[in-house]
C-alpha positions in Angstrom: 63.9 332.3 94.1 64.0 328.9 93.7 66.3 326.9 91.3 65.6 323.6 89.1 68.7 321.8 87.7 67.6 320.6 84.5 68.8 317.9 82.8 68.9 317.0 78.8 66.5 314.0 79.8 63.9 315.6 81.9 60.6 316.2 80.3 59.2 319.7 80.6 56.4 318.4 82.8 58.9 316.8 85.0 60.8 320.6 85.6 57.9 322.3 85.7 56.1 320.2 88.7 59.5 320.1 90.7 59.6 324.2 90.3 56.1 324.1 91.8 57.0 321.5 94.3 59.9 324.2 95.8 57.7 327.5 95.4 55.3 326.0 97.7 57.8 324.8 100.2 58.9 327.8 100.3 55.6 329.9 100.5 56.0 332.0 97.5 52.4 331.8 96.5 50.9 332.7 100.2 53.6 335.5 100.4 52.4 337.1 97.2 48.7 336.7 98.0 49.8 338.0 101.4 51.3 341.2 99.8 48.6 341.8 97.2 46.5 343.5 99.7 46.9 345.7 102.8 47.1 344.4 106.1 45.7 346.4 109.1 48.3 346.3 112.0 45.4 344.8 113.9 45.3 342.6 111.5 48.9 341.5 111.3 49.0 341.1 115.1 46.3 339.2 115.4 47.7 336.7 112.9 50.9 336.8 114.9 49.7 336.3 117.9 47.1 332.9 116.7 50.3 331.5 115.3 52.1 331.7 118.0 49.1 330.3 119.9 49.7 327.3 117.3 53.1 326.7 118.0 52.9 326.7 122.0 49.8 324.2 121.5 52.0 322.0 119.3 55.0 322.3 121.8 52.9 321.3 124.9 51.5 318.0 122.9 55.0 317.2 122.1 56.4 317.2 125.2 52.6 315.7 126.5 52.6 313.1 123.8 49.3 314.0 122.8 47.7 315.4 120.0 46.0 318.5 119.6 42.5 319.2 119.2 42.8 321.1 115.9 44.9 318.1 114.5 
């Protein structure tokens, strides 16, 4: 969970957007929408394995200097 240090001359607004700022970094909201429904092991496995697709593309146009298609 993540924390906001508030200080006595921060506005409300000010807090309030820097707690949304670090749920999204840290992917609270697409964790909860991921756990609100059922995931088929087919599913989940097919979402792994795409990601990991992702990250090998990304790796190779690194080291390529390149940048992927999907960019």
């Amino acid at each position: 969970m993540p924390k906001v240090n508030v200080s006595s001359d921060d506005s409300i607004d000010r807090v309030l957007n820097r707690f949304k700022k670090l749920c999204e970094r840290e992917g609270l909201r697409r964790e909860m929408k991921r756990r609100m429904a059922y995931e088929k092991p087919s599913e989940k496995r097919r979402r792994k394995l795409m990601r990991r697709q992702r990250q090998l593309l990304r790796a190779q146009a690194k080291n390529n200097d390149v940048t992927p298609k999907y960019y």
